[in-house]
N, C-alpha and C positions, 0 to 999 in steps of 0.2 A: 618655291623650294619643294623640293619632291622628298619625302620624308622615307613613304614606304620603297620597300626596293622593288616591288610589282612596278614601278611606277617610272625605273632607269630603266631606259634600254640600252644594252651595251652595243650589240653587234645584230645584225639579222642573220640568220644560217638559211637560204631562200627569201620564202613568204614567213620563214616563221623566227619572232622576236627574242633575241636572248636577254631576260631580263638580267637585273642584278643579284635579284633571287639565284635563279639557275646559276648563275656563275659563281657566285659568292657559296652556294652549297656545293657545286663542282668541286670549288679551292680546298673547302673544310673535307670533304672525302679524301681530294687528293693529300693532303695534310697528314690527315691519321694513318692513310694507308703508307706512306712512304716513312712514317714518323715511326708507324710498327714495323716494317722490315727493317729499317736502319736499327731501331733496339733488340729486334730479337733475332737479328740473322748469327749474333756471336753471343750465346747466351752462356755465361759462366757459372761457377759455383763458389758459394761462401769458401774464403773471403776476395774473391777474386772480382766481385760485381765490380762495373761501372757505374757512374755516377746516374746514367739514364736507364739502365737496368733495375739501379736499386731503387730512381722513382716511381719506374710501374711495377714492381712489386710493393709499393706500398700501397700504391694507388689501391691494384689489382685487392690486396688483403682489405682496406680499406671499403673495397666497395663488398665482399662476400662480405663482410659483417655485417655492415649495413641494410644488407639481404637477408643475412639471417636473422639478424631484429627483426624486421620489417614484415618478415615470414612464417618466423621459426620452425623454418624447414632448413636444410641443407642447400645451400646457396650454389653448386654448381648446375644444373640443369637453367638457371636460372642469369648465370653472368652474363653471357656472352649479349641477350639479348641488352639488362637494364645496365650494360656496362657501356655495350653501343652506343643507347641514349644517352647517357650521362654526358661521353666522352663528345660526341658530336655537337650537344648541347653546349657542354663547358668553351668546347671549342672555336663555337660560331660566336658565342658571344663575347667571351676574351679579345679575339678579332677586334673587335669593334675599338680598340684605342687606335687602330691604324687608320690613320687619316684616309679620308673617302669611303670606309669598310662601313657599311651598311649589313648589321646581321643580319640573315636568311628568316630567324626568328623571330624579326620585326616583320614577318609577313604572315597575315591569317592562310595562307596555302598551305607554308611550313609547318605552321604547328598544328592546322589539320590531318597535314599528312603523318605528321608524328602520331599524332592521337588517336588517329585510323588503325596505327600501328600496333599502339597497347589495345584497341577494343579488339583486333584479330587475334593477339597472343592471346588474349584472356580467356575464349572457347579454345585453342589452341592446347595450352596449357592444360584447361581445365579435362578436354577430351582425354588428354595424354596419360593424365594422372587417374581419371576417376571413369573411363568408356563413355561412350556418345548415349548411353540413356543415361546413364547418374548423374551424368553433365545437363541435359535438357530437362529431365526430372525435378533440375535447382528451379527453373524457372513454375515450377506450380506451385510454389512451397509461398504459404503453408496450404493455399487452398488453389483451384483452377481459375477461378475469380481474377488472382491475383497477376495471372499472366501480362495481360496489358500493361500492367504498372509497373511489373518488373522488366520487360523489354523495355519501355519508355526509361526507365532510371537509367538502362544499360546506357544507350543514346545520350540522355543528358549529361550522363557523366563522362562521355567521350568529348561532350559539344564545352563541357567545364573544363574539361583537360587543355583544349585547346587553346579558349578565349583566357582564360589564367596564364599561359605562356606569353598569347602574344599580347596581351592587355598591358603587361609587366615590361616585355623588351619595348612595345612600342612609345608606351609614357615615359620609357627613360632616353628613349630616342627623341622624341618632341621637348619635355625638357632640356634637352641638353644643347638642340639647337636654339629654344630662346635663352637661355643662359648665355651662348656664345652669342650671338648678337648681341645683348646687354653688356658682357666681360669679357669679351676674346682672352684676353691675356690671363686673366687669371682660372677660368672657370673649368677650361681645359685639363687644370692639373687637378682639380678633383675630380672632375668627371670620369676620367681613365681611371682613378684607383677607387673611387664608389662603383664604377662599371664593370671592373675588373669583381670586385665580390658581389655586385648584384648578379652579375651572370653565374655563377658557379652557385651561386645557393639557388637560382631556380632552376638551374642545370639538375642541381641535387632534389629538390622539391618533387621535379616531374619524374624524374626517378622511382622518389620513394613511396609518390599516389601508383605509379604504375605498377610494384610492386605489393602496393597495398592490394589496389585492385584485385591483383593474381589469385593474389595470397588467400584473399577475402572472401573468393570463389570456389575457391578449392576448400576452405574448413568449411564452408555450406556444405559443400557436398558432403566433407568427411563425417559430418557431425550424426547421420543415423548409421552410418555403420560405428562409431564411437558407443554412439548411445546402445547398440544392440547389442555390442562385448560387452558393454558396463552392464547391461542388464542378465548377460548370461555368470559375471563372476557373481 
Protein backbone atom coordinates (compact mmCIF):
# COMPACT_ATOMS: atom_id res chain seq x y z
CA UNK A 1 0.00 0.00 0.00
CA UNK A 2 1.70 3.32 -1.07
CA UNK A 3 0.50 5.69 1.62
CA UNK A 4 2.73 8.86 0.67
CA UNK A 5 1.75 10.48 -2.76
CA UNK A 6 5.76 10.78 -3.67
CA UNK A 7 5.32 7.35 -3.97
CA UNK A 8 2.15 7.06 -6.94
CA UNK A 9 3.15 7.69 -10.18
CA UNK A 10 0.59 8.84 -12.29
CA UNK A 11 1.75 9.53 -15.86
CA UNK A 12 5.66 10.09 -17.13
CA UNK A 13 5.98 13.47 -19.21
CA UNK A 14 9.31 11.84 -20.94
CA UNK A 15 12.13 10.54 -18.52
CA UNK A 16 10.51 12.62 -15.97
CA UNK A 17 7.77 11.04 -13.20
CA UNK A 18 4.46 12.67 -12.61
CA UNK A 19 3.91 11.80 -9.15
CA UNK A 20 0.47 12.20 -7.18
CA UNK A 21 2.09 14.97 -5.34
CA UNK A 22 2.47 17.20 -8.66
CA UNK A 23 -0.84 16.43 -9.90
CA UNK A 24 -2.80 16.50 -6.78
CA UNK A 25 -1.10 20.16 -6.07
CA UNK A 26 -1.59 20.86 -10.04
CA UNK A 27 -5.69 20.15 -9.20
CA UNK A 28 -5.78 22.30 -5.83
CA UNK A 29 -4.01 25.42 -7.91
CA UNK A 30 -6.28 24.72 -10.71
CA UNK A 31 -9.28 24.72 -8.12
CA UNK A 32 -8.70 28.02 -6.44
CA UNK A 33 -7.77 29.77 -9.50
CA UNK A 34 -11.01 28.94 -11.39
CA UNK A 35 -12.89 28.90 -8.02
CA UNK A 36 -11.70 32.81 -7.68
CA UNK A 37 -12.57 34.01 -11.31
CA UNK A 38 -15.99 32.31 -11.19
CA UNK A 39 -16.69 34.40 -7.59
CA UNK A 40 -15.16 37.53 -8.45
CA UNK A 41 -15.60 37.96 -12.24
CA UNK A 42 -19.60 39.45 -11.15
CA UNK A 43 -18.77 41.08 -7.97
CA UNK A 44 -21.99 43.04 -6.56
CA UNK A 45 -22.86 45.16 -3.77
CA UNK A 46 -24.90 44.91 -0.37
CA UNK A 47 -27.74 43.52 -0.69
CA UNK A 48 -27.26 42.14 -4.07
CA UNK A 49 -24.16 39.45 -2.98
CA UNK A 50 -24.34 35.90 -4.02
CA UNK A 51 -24.34 33.21 -2.05
CA UNK A 52 -20.49 32.42 -2.99
CA UNK A 53 -19.57 36.05 -2.88
CA UNK A 54 -20.82 36.42 0.44
CA UNK A 55 -18.68 33.36 1.58
CA UNK A 56 -15.37 34.83 0.59
CA UNK A 57 -16.06 37.86 2.11
CA UNK A 58 -16.46 36.25 5.28
CA UNK A 59 -13.92 34.09 4.75
CA UNK A 60 -11.68 37.03 3.44
CA UNK A 61 -12.93 39.45 6.89
CA UNK A 62 -12.22 36.23 8.72
CA UNK A 63 -8.89 35.81 7.85
CA UNK A 64 -7.58 39.93 8.22
CA UNK A 65 -8.76 39.59 11.78
CA UNK A 66 -7.11 36.85 12.36
CA UNK A 67 -3.89 38.68 11.06
CA UNK A 68 -4.68 41.40 13.01
CA UNK A 69 -4.60 39.38 16.31
CA UNK A 70 -1.97 37.48 15.29
CA UNK A 71 -0.07 40.80 14.47
CA UNK A 72 -1.43 43.67 15.68
CA UNK A 73 -0.68 45.50 12.75
CA UNK A 74 -2.95 46.20 10.01
CA UNK A 75 -3.61 42.98 8.14
CA UNK A 76 -3.50 44.14 4.41
CA UNK A 77 0.17 44.08 3.33
CA UNK A 78 -0.19 40.89 4.92
CA UNK A 79 -3.34 38.87 3.28
CA UNK A 80 -2.68 37.88 0.05
CA UNK A 81 0.35 35.95 1.11
CA UNK A 82 -1.20 34.07 4.77
CA UNK A 83 -4.54 33.98 2.91
CA UNK A 84 -2.76 31.89 -0.08
CA UNK A 85 -1.66 29.55 2.49
CA UNK A 86 -4.49 28.96 4.39
CA UNK A 87 -6.77 28.55 1.24
CA UNK A 88 -4.46 26.00 -0.58
CA UNK A 89 -3.84 24.28 2.73
CA UNK A 90 -7.69 24.10 3.73
CA UNK A 91 -8.02 23.12 0.24
CA UNK A 92 -5.67 20.06 -0.31
CA UNK A 93 -6.66 18.69 2.53
CA UNK A 94 -10.56 18.84 2.42
CA UNK A 95 -9.85 16.96 -0.91
CA UNK A 96 -8.77 14.22 0.75
CA UNK A 97 -12.74 12.71 1.41
CA UNK A 98 -12.58 12.04 -2.33
CA UNK A 99 -11.92 8.67 -2.95
CA UNK A 100 -8.27 7.86 -4.33
CA UNK A 101 -7.28 11.79 -3.29
CA UNK A 102 -4.14 11.64 -1.57
CA UNK A 103 -3.34 15.23 -0.10
CA UNK A 104 -0.04 16.99 -1.61
CA UNK A 105 0.32 17.56 2.28
CA UNK A 106 0.92 14.25 3.24
CA UNK A 107 4.19 14.74 1.37
CA UNK A 108 7.45 15.98 3.37
CA UNK A 109 8.35 18.08 -0.19
CA UNK A 110 5.07 19.89 0.15
CA UNK A 111 5.20 21.13 3.25
CA UNK A 112 8.89 22.00 2.87
CA UNK A 113 8.06 23.86 0.08
CA UNK A 114 5.42 25.66 2.10
CA UNK A 115 7.76 26.35 4.89
CA UNK A 116 10.73 27.61 2.44
CA UNK A 117 7.89 29.94 1.61
CA UNK A 118 7.17 31.59 5.19
CA UNK A 119 11.25 31.50 6.00
CA UNK A 120 11.67 33.88 2.63
CA UNK A 121 8.55 36.22 3.55
CA UNK A 122 9.82 36.53 6.93
CA UNK A 123 13.38 38.70 5.70
CA UNK A 124 10.93 39.70 3.01
CA UNK A 125 8.71 41.25 5.17
CA UNK A 126 11.00 42.13 7.60
CA UNK A 127 13.33 44.26 4.82
CA UNK A 128 10.18 45.88 3.55
CA UNK A 129 9.04 47.31 6.89
CA UNK A 130 12.16 48.01 8.73
CA UNK A 131 15.51 48.38 5.55
CA UNK A 132 18.03 45.74 5.00
CA UNK A 133 20.34 46.99 8.18
CA UNK A 134 17.48 47.01 10.90
CA UNK A 135 16.48 43.85 9.38
CA UNK A 136 20.18 42.09 9.69
CA UNK A 137 20.83 44.16 12.87
CA UNK A 138 17.88 41.79 14.58
CA UNK A 139 20.24 38.89 14.14
CA UNK A 140 23.04 40.35 16.78
CA UNK A 141 20.67 41.27 19.24
CA UNK A 142 21.41 41.23 22.18
CA UNK A 143 25.08 40.50 21.55
CA UNK A 144 27.35 39.25 18.30
CA UNK A 145 27.98 36.07 20.09
CA UNK A 146 24.42 35.33 19.51
CA UNK A 147 24.56 35.17 15.78
CA UNK A 148 24.90 31.58 15.30
CA UNK A 149 22.00 30.73 17.43
CA UNK A 150 19.91 33.06 15.96
CA UNK A 151 20.30 31.94 12.22
CA UNK A 152 20.11 28.13 13.65
CA UNK A 153 16.48 28.97 15.46
CA UNK A 154 15.71 30.80 12.12
CA UNK A 155 16.37 27.06 10.26
CA UNK A 156 14.68 25.08 13.01
CA UNK A 157 11.77 26.76 12.92
CA UNK A 158 11.39 26.45 9.29
CA UNK A 159 12.36 22.53 9.62
CA UNK A 160 9.34 22.69 12.75
CA UNK A 161 7.00 24.31 10.25
CA UNK A 162 7.37 21.66 8.13
CA UNK A 163 7.50 18.23 9.93
CA UNK A 164 4.33 19.63 12.11
CA UNK A 165 2.23 19.81 8.86
CA UNK A 166 3.27 16.89 7.32
CA UNK A 167 3.57 14.79 10.71
CA UNK A 168 -0.29 15.72 11.17
CA UNK A 169 -1.68 15.01 7.54
CA UNK A 170 0.48 11.92 7.25
CA UNK A 171 -0.64 10.15 10.74
CA UNK A 172 -4.11 10.84 9.67
CA UNK A 173 -3.43 9.40 6.31
CA UNK A 174 -1.90 6.03 7.94
CA UNK A 175 -4.72 5.82 10.41
CA UNK A 176 -7.27 5.95 8.32
CA UNK A 177 -5.96 3.28 6.08
CA UNK A 178 -5.77 0.81 8.99
CA UNK A 179 -9.03 1.76 10.24
CA UNK A 180 -10.46 0.98 6.68
CA UNK A 181 -9.02 -2.30 6.60
CA UNK A 182 -10.38 -3.14 10.12
CA UNK A 183 -14.00 -1.33 9.19
CA UNK A 184 -14.61 -0.57 5.60
CA UNK A 185 -18.06 0.26 6.02
CA UNK A 186 -18.20 2.12 8.89
CA UNK A 187 -14.94 4.07 9.43
CA UNK A 188 -15.15 5.81 6.39
CA UNK A 189 -18.00 8.09 7.54
CA UNK A 190 -15.95 9.36 10.43
CA UNK A 191 -13.03 9.64 8.82
CA UNK A 192 -14.32 12.29 6.15
CA UNK A 193 -15.92 14.46 8.72
CA UNK A 194 -12.80 14.16 11.52
CA UNK A 195 -10.66 14.86 8.23
CA UNK A 196 -12.69 17.44 7.00
CA UNK A 197 -11.83 19.65 10.52
CA UNK A 198 -8.49 18.07 11.10
CA UNK A 199 -7.38 19.72 7.76
CA UNK A 200 -8.83 23.24 8.20
CA UNK A 201 -7.46 23.72 11.72
CA UNK A 202 -3.94 22.79 10.53
CA UNK A 203 -4.68 24.71 7.36
CA UNK A 204 -5.35 27.49 10.14
CA UNK A 205 -2.39 26.63 12.53
CA UNK A 206 0.18 26.92 9.71
CA UNK A 207 -1.26 30.21 8.92
CA UNK A 208 -1.30 31.61 12.24
CA UNK A 209 2.80 30.44 13.28
CA UNK A 210 3.46 31.90 9.82
CA UNK A 211 2.23 34.99 10.76
CA UNK A 212 3.41 34.72 14.04
CA UNK A 213 6.69 34.33 12.73
CA UNK A 214 6.38 37.75 10.66
CA UNK A 215 4.86 39.54 13.04
CA UNK A 216 7.58 38.48 15.74
CA UNK A 217 10.36 39.73 13.50
CA UNK A 218 9.21 42.76 12.78
CA UNK A 219 8.36 44.06 16.76
CA UNK A 220 12.18 42.85 17.28
CA UNK A 221 13.20 45.23 15.07
CA UNK A 222 10.59 47.85 16.20
CA UNK A 223 11.35 47.67 19.55
CA UNK A 224 14.60 50.17 19.74
CA UNK A 225 13.15 52.66 17.79
CA UNK A 226 9.98 52.12 20.34
CA UNK A 227 12.20 52.30 23.10
CA UNK A 228 14.12 55.53 21.86
CA UNK A 229 10.66 57.86 21.51
CA UNK A 230 9.69 56.39 24.90
CA UNK A 231 12.91 57.58 26.10
CA UNK A 232 12.82 61.08 24.20
CA UNK A 233 8.90 61.71 25.79
Amino acid sequence: MKISPDDNILAWLGPLPINATLAYTWLVMAILVLGSYLITRRLQDIPKLTRWQNLLEILVSGLREQIRQASCQEPGPYLPFIGTLFLFIATANMLAIVPGYIPPTASLSTTTALALAVFAAVPLYGVARNGLGNYLANYLEPTLIMLPLNILGELSRTLALAVRLYGNMMNGTIIGAILLGIAPLFFPIVLQFLGLITGIVQAYIFAVLAMVFIASAQSTQDSPTQNHHSGED
